[in-house]
N, C-alpha and C positions, 0 to 999 in steps of 0.2 A: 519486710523484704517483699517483692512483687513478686508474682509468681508468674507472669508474664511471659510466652513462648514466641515465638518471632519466625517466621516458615520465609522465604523466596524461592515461589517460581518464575522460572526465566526460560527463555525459550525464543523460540523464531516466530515471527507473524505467518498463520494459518495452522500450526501445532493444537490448538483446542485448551490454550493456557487459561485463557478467560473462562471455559468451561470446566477446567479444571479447579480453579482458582473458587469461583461460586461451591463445587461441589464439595471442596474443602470448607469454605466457612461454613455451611450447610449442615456438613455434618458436625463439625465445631459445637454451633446453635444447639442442635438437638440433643449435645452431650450435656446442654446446661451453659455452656459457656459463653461469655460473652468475647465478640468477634469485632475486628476492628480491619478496614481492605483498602488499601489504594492499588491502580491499576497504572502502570505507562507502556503505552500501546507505540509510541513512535512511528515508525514508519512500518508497523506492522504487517499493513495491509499489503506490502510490498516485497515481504518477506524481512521485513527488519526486527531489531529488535525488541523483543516483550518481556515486561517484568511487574509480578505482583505481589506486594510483600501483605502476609496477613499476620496478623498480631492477636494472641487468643491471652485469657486467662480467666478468671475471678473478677478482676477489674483491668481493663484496657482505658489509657488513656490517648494514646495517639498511635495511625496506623501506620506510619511510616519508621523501616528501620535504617536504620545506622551505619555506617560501616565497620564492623570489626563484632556486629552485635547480634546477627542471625542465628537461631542455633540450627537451622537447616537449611541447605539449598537443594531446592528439588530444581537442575538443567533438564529441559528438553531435548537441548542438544549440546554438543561436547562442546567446542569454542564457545559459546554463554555460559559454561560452567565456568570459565576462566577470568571470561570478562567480567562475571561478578564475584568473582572468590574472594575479595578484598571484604564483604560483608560478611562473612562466615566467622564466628568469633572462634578464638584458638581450641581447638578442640570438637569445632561442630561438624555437621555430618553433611555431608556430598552424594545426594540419590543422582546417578547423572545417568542419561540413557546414552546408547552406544551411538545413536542415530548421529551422522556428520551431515550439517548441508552447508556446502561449500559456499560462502560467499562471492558474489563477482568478483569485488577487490581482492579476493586471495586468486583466484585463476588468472587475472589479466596480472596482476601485480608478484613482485621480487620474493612474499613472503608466503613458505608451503602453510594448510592447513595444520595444526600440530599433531605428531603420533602419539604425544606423551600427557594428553590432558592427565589421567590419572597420577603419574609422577608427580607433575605440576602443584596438582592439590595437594598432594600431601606431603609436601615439603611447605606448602603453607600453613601446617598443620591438622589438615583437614581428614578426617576418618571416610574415605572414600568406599562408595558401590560402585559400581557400573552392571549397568540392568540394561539387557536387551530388551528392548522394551519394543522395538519393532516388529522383535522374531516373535514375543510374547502377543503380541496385537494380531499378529496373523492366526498365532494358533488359536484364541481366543474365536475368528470368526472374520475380523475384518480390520488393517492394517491401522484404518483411523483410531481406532481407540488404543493407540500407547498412551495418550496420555492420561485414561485412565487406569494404563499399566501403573504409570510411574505413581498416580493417587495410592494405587493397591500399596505399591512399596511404602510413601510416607505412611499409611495406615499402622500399616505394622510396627512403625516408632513411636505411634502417641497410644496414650490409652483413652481410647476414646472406644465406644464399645461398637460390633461391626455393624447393630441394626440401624445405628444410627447412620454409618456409611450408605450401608443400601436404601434407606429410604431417603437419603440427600440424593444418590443416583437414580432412584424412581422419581423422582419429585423433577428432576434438570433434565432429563434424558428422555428424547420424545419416544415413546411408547413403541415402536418398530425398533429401536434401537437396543433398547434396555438388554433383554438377556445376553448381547455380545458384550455390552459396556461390565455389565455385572460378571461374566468370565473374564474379563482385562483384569478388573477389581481383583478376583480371585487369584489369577495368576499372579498379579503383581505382589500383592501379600505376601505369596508364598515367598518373594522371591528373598525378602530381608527379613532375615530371624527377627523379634524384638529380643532386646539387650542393653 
């Protein structure tokens, strides 16, 4: 039997998912493990949609997952939690930050943003968070690093042990940056019990 774990983050282009995403395997690597990444950037740069699915275990053979076969989806922001909850296999877990950005097509168009993403999930079976991960970025120092809020939170589901986090985030995080990044880290941990 594999012992294969399967993470998607997803998120808006310019959220730091790809920074996020590195930082993850990163620290993956350093627990021993070997790490397997694909990235779809889309129209990111525009603020469109981003999704990176990484694949850890003993033995990885391919990085791409599945639909119905994720055992985590860490959203950046709520409506991509949605858009991708179809790969979340029955029972897996939904790290989602509160953060909304309204797309154009919802402002000009018939259809509101939704109020109920967390309902949503979990009636698809899904064991939902919702982490402020915004309010968490600011107190930490600086608003940009939710997304290494939201890293803190996945942290705190795998065991992977913490030095190997922080030196994934000393290693990716330009040197002015680090001590706020490594407080998002911190808070974000706190913020999902493991269990």
């Amino acid at each position: 039997m594999s012992d294969t774990r399967s993470i998607m983050l997803v998120g808006v282009g310019g959220q730091g998912i790809i920074l996020a995403s590195e930082v993850v395997c990163q620290a993956l690597l350093n627990a021993g493990l070997q790490v397997k990444k694909s990235e779809v950037h889309g129209m990111a740069q525009r603020g469109g949609s981003v999704r990176t699915d990484v694949r850890f275990g003993t033995e990885v053979h391919a990085p791409l997952i599945a639909a119905g076969e994720a055992d985590l989806l860490v959203a950046f922001e709520q409506m991509e939690a949605l858009r991708y909850a179809h790969f979340l296999r029955p029972g897996g877990e939904a790290l989602v930050s509160t953060e909304r950005i309204i797309p154009t097509s919802t402002l000009t168009g018939p259809h509101p943003y939704p109020a109920d993403v967390a309902e949503r999930l979990a009636e698809r079976g899904a064991r939902v968070h919702m982490i402020d991960a915004p309010a968490l970025a600011r107190q930490a120092g600086n608003p940009r690093t939710a997304g290494i809020v939201m890293i803190g939170a996945l942290a705190a589901r795998l065991e992977v042990p913490t030095p190997a986090w922080r030196r994934a985030i000393t290693a990716l995080v330009p040197e002015r940056y680090r001590d706020v990044n490594l407080a998002a880290f911190r808070l974000g941990r706190k913020t999902t019990p493991a269990g």
